[in-house]
C-alpha positions in Angstrom: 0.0 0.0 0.0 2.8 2.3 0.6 4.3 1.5 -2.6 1.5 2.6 -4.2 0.7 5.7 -2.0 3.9 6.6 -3.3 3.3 6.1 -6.6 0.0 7.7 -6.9 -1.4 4.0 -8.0 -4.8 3.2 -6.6 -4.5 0.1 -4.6 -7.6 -2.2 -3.2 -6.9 -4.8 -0.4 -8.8 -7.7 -0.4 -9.0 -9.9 2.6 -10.2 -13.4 2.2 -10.8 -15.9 4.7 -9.7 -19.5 3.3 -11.4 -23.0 4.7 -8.9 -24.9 6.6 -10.6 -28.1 6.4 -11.5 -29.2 2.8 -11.3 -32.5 1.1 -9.5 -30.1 -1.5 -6.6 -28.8 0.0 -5.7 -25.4 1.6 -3.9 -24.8 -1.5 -6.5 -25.8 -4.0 -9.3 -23.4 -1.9 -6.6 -20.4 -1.2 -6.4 -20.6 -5.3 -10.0 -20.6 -5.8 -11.4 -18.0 -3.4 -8.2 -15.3 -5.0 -10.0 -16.1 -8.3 -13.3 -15.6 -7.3 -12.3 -12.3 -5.8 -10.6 -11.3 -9.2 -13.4 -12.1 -11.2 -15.3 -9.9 -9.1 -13.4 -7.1 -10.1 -14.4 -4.6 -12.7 -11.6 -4.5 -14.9 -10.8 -5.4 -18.6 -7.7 -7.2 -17.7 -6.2 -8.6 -14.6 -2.2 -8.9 -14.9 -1.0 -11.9 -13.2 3.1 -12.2 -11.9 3.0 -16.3 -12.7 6.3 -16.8 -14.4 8.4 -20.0 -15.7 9.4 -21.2 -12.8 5.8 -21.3 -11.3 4.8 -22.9 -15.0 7.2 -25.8 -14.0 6.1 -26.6 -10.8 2.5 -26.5 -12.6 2.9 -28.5 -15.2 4.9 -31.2 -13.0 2.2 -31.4 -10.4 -0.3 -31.7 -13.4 1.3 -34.6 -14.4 2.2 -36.3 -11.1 -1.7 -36.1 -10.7 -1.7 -38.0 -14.3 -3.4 -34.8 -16.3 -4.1 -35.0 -19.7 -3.1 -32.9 -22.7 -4.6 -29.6 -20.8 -3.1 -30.2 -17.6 0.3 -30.2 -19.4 -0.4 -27.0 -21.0 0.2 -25.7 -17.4 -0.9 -21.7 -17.4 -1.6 -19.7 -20.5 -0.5 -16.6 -21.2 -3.9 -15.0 -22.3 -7.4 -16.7 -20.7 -9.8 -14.6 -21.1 -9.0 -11.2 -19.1 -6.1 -12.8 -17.4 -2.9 -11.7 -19.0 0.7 -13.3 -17.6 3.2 -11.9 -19.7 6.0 -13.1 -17.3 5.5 -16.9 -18.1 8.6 -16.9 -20.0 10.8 -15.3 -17.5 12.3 -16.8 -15.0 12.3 -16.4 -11.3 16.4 -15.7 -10.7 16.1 -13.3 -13.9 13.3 -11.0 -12.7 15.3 -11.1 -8.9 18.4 -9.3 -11.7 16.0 -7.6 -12.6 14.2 -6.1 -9.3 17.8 -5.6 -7.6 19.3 -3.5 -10.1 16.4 -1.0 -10.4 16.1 -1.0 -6.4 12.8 -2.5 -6.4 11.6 -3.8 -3.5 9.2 -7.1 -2.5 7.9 -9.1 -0.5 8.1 -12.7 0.2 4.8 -15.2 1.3 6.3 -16.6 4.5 4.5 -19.8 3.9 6.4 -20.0 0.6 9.0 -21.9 2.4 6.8 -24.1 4.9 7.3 -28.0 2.9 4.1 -29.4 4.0 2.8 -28.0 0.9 3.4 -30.0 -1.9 4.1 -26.7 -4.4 7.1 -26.1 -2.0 8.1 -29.3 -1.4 8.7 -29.6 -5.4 9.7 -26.5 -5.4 12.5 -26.6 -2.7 13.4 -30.4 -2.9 12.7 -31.7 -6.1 13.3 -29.0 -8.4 16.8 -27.3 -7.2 18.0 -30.8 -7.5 16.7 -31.3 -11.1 17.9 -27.8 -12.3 21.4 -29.0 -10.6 21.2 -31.4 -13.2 19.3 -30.2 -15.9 20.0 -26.5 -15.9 17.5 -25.7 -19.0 14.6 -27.4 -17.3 12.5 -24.2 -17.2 12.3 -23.4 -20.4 12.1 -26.6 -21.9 9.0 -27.2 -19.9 7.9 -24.2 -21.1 8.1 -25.5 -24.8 6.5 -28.7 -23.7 4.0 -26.9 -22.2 3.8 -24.2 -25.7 3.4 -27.8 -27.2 0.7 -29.1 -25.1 -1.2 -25.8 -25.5 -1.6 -26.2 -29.3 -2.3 -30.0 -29.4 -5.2 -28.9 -26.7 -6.4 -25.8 -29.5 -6.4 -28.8 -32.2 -8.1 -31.2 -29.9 -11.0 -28.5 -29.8 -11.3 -27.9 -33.3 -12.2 -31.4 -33.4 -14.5 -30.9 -31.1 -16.3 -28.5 -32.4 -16.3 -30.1 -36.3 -17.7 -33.3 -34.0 -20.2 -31.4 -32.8 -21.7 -30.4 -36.4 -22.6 -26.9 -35.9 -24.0 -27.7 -32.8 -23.2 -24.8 -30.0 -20.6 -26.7 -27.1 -23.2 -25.9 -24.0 -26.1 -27.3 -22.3 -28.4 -29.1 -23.6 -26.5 -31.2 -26.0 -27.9 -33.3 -28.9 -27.6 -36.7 -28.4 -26.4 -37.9 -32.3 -22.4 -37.3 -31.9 -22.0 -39.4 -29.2 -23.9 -42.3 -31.0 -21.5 -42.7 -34.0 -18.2 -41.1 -32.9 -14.9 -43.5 -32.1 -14.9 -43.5 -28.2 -11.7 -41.8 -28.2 -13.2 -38.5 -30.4 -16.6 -39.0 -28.5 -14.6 -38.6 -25.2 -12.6 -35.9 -26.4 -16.2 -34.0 -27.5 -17.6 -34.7 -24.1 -13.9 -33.1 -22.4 -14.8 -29.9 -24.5 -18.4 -29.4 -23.7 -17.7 -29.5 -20.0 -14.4 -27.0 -20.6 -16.4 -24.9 -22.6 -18.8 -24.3 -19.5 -16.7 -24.2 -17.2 -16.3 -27.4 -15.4 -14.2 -30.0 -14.2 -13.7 -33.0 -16.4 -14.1 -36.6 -14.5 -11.5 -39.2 -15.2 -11.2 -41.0 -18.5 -12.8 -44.3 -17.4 -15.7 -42.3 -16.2 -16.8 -40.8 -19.2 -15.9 -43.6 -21.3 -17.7 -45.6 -18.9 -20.8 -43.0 -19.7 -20.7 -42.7 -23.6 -20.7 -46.8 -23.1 -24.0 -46.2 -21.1 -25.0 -43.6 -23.5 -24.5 -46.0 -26.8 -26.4 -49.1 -24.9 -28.3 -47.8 -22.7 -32.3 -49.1 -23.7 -34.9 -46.3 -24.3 -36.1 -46.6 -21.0 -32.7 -46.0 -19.2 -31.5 -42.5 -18.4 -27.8 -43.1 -17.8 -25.8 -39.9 -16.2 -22.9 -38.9 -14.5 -21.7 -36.7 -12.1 -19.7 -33.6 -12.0 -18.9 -32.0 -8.9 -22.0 -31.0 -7.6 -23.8 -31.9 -10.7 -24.8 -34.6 -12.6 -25.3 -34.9 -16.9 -28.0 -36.7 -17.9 -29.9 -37.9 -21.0 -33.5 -36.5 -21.6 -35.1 -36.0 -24.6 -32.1 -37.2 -26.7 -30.3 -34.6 -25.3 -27.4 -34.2 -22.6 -28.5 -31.8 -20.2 -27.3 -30.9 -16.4 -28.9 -30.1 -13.4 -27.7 -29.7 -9.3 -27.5 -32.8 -7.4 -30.5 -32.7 -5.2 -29.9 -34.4 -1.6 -32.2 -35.8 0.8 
């Protein structure tokens, strides 16, 4: 704030009061509510300081939780109004950086606390790989670059599946019914993206077009998504709250 007093730069504070008991993760629910409170904002862009080395440790925890093709396209540099043009740059270059022009920063003091499994690759696993691979940042970064396009291609085909049909809720039925399973997947991965949405495992959905392709007319399979389940009605995929008793 005093940085910014000085400056003559308007500066908000948000304060945010995170769950500490979530099935989640402290981590995971710090990460949502900053979001929410962003997207709350009224700006056109939100600038974001994310750069290569936290697109590293992202893209290695998206594969130690065995992500697919858009879990290894780690962070992007544009999504929607979020802009991080830092992704590129890494951590000991911006530190150059910020001592020669005198800046001044400050440092999370959980940043170095190794229960969390973001420092613990950070601190343990990484300063021992960039011992040994010293490139490591950026080449993750070009796997990543890599990843991002394959995902871009994977929703073209999506949406050339789809036949014209918008990628939202309801759905029409037909695509599902003569795609391959692997294309039919991949369609299903993009209509829950394209809303917003988590995507369930890989055996789950396949498990569901299988239930969608065999199901008899009197069957309604479905399948849940967080706190909501997809279902088939009127030949159409459509979604709706889980209600509980």
């Amino acid at each position: 704030m005093e940085i910014c007093a000085t400056s003559q730069v308007h500066c908000d504070v948000i304060r945010l009061t995170i769950p500490t008991i979530s099935d989640k993760g402290i981590e995971c629910m710090a990460r949502h509510a900053r979001y929410s409170a962003m997207q709350a904002m009224e700006a056109d862009w939100v600038m974001l300081g994310h750069h290569a080395n936290d697109q590293t440790e992202t893209v290695l925890l998206n594969l130690f939780r065995g992500s697919g093709i858009l879990g290894l396209a780690g962070m992007a540099p544009v999504q929607g109004r979020y802009l991080r043009p830092l992704l590129n740059v890494r951590r000991s270059e911006l530190e150059v950086y910020a001592a020669e022009q005198q800046l001044k920063w400050c440092e999370d003091e959980s940043n170095t606390d190794q229960k969390y499994t973001r420092n613990y690759l950070r601190h343990d696993v990484l300063e021992a790989l960039r011992g040994r691979f010293p490139s490591i940042d950026r080449n993750i970064a070009r796997t990543a670059a890599h990843a991002a396009t394959a995902n871009r291609l994977l929703i073209e085909l999506a949406m050339n599946d789809a036949g014209g049909s918008e990628l939202g809720f309801p759905f029409v039925l037909g695509p599902f019914k003569h795609l391959s399973t692997d294309r039919a997947t991949n369609l299903f991965r993009a209509l829950l993206t394209a809303t917003g949405r988590q995507c369930p495992s890989t055996d789950r959905i396949q498990e569901f077009i299988r239930q969608l392709r065999d199901a008899a007319p009197d069957r309604h399979p479905e399948i849940r998504i967080g706190a909501e389940r997809v279902f088939v009605r009127q030949k159409q995929l459509q979604i709706a709250p889980l209600i509980f008793d």
